[in-house]
C-alpha positions as CSV (number, residue, x, y, z in Angstrom):
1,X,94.4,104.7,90.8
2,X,94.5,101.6,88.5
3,X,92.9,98.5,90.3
4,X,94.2,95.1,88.5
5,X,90.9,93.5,87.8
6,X,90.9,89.5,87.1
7,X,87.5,89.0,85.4
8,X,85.8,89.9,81.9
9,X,88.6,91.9,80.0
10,X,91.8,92.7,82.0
11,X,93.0,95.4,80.1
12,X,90.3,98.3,81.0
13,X,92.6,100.8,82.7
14,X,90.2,103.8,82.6
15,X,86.9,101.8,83.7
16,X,85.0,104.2,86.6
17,X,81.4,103.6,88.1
18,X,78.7,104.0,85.5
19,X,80.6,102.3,82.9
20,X,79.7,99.5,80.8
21,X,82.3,96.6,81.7
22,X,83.1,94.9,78.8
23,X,83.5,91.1,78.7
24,X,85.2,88.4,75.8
25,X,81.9,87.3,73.1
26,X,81.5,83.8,73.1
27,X,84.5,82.5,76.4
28,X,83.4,80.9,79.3
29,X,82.9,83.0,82.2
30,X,86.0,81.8,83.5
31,X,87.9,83.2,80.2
32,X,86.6,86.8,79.9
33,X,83.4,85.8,78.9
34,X,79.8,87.5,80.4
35,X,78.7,86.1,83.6
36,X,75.0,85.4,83.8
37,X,72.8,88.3,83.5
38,X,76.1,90.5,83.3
39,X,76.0,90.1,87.4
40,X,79.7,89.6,89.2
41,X,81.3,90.4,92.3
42,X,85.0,90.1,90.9
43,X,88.1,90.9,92.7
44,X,90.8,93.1,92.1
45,X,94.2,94.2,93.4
46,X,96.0,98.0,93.4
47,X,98.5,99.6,94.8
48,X,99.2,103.3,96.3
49,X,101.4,105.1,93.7
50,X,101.8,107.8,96.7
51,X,102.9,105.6,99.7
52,X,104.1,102.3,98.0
53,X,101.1,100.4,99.8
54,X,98.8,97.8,98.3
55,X,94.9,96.4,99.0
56,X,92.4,94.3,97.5
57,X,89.4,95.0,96.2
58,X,85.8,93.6,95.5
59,X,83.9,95.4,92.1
60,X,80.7,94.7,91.4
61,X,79.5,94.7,88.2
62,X,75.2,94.6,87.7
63,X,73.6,94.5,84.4
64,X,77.2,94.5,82.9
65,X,77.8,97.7,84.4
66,X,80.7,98.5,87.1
67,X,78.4,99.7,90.3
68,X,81.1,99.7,92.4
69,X,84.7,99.1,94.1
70,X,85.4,98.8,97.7
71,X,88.4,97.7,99.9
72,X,88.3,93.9,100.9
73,X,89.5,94.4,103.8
74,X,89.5,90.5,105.3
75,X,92.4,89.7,102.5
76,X,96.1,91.0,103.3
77,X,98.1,92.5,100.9
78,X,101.2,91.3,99.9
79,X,103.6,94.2,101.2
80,X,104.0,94.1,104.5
81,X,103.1,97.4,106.9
């Protein structure tokens, strides 16, 4: 599944947990750039290919590595059940 990811580069389409998550040299955190000590909670958007559904998510990148990505289940998605 390809999560839309809004932090650090926005084109890594084959990122999974373990990965380094690569970031823009020299921008503003807010541009692409590394966030402190390569620490972010970032969110991210995907949709189902199967069902047509869509979710956000919450990936956390430590050490400017992706740990992880999990629902974020308090935010609705935009098509409707």
């Amino acid at each position: 599944m390809i999560v839309d990811l809004y932090f650090g580069f926005r084109d890594q389409l084959d990122n999974k947990p373990g990965d380094i998550y690569r970031c823009r040299e020299g921008s503003a955190v807010q541009n692409g750039g590394r966030p402190p000590k390569g620490n972010v909670d970032g969110e991210g958007y995907a949709e189902r290919p199967l069902c047509a559904k869509d979710f956000w998510v919450i990936v956390r990148v430590r050490n400017g590595v992706l740990e992880s990505v999990e629902p974020k289940t308090e935010k609705k998605p935009f098509i409707p059940d």
